[in-house]
Kinemage of the C-alpha trace (Angstrom):
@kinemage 1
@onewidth
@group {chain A} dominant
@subgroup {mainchain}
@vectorlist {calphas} color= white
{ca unk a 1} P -74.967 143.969 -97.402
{ca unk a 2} L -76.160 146.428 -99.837
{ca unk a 3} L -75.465 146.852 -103.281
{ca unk a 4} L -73.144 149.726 -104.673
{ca unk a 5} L -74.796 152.370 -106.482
{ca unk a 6} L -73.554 153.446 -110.103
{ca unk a 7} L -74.365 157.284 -111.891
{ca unk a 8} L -74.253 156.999 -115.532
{ca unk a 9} L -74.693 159.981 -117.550
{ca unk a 10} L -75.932 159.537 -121.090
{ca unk a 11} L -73.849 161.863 -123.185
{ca unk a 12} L -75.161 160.109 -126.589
{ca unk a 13} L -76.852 163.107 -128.382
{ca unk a 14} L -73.159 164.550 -127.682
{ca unk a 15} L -71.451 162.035 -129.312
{ca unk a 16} L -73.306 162.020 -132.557
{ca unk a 17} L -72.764 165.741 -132.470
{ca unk a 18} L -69.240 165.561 -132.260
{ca unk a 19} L -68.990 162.244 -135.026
{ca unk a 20} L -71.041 164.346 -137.369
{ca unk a 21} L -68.933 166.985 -137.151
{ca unk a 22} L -65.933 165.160 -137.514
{ca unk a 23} L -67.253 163.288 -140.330
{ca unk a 24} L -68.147 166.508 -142.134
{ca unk a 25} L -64.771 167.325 -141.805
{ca unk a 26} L -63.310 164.816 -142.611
{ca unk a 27} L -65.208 164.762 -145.672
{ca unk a 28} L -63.282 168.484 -146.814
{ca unk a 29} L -60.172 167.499 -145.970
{ca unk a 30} L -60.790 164.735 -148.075
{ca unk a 31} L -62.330 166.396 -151.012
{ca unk a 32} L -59.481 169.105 -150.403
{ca unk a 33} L -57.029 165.842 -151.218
{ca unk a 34} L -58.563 164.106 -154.330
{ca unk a 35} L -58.563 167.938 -155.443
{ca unk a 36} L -54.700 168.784 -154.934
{ca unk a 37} L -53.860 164.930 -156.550
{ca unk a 38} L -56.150 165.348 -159.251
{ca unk a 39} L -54.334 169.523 -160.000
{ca unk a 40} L -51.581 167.356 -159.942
{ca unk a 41} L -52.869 165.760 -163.524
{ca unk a 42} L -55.264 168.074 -165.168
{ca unk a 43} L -54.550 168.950 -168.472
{ca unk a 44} L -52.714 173.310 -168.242
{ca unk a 45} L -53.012 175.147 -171.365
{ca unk a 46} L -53.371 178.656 -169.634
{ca unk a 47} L -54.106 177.612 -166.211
{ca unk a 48} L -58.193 178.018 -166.486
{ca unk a 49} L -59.515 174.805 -165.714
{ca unk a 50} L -57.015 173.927 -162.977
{ca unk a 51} L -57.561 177.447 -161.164
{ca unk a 52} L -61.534 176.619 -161.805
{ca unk a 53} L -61.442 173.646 -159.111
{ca unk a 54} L -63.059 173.337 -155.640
{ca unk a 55} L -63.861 171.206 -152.883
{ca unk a 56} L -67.155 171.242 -151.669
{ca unk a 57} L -69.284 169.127 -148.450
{ca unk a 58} L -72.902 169.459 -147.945
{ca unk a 59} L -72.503 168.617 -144.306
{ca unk a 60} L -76.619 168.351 -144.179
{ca unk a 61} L -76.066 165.414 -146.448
{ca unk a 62} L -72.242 164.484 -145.460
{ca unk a 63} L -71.705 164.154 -148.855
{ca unk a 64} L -68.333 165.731 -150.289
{ca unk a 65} L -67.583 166.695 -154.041
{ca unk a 66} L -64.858 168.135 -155.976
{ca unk a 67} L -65.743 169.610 -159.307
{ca unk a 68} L -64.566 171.752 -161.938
{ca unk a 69} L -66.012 174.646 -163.728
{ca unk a 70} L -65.256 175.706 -166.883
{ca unk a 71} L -67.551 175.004 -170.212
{ca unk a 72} L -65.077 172.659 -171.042
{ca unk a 73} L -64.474 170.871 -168.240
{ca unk a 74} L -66.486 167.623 -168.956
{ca unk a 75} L -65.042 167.471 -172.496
{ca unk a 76} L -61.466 167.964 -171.439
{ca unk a 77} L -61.834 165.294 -168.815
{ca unk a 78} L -63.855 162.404 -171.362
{ca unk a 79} L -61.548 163.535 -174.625
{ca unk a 80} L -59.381 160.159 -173.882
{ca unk a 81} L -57.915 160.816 -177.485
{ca unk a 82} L -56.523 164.531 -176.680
{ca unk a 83} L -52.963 165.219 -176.496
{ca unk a 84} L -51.903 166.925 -173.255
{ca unk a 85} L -48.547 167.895 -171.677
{ca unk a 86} L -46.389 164.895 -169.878
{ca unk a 87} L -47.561 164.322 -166.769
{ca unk a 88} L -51.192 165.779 -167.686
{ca unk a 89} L -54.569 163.281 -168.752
{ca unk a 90} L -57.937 163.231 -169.444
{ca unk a 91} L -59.743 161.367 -166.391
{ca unk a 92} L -57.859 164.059 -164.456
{ca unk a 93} L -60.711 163.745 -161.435
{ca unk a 94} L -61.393 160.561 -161.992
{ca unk a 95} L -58.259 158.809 -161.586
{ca unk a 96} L -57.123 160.206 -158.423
{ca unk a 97} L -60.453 159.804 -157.087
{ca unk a 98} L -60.304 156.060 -157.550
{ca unk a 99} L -56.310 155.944 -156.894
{ca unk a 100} L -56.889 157.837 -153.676
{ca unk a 101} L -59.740 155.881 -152.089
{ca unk a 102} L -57.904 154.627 -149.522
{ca unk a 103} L -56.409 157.688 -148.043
{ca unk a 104} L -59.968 158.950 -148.172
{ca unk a 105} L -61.125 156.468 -146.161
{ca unk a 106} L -58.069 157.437 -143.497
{ca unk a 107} L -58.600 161.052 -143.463
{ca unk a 108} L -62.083 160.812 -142.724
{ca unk a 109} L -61.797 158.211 -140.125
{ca unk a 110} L -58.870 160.216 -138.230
{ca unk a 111} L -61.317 163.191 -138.327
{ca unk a 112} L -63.861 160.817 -136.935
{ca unk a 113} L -61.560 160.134 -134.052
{ca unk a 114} L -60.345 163.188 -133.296
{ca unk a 115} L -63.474 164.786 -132.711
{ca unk a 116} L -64.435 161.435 -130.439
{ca unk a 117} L -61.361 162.201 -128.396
{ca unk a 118} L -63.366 165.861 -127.717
């Protein structure tokens, strides 16, 4: 009797392709999130330092970052002793950074797996 015969077909360098891409992807969409959650809380006097944010992925690196630039940025966001509008704070990246971890974590992941599905 002879033994069946199996073809496999290594498609590995394909599939780190594709989960690099989806990670760096992920990583925007991420960075795109903590950014509309943390507009959501930064201090408006004329609109400047909200308009001033971005999202940003060095997909080289896979490292994401959301940042804003203004001269005052920094101090706004540290000043814990500034009074602000209702609704608006210091820690305005920082907090929804940390309060949104976990839908980071899904929003990269589901990027992940969509580009695994292929």
């Amino acid at each position: 009797m002879s033994r069946p015969r199996a073809r496999i077909e290594w498609t590995g360098d394909a599939v780190l392709r594709a989960e690099r891409a989806g990670a760096a992807r992920g990583l925007l969409a991420a960075a795109e999130h903590v950014l509309q959650k943390s507009r959501e809380v930064v201090p408006i006097e004329e609109g400047t330092l909200a308009r001033s944010g971005v999202a940003s992925v060095d997909e080289q690196q896979l490292v994401a970052g959301v940042s804003y630039d203004t001269p005052y940025a920094s101090r706004v966001h540290e000043d814990l002793n500034a009074r602000h509008d209702a609704g608006r704070t210091a820690k305005y990246l920082e907090r929804p950074a940390a309060e949104e971890a976990a839908a980071v974590e899904q929003i990269i992941a589901a990027a992940v797996r969509r580009a695994l599905r292929g």
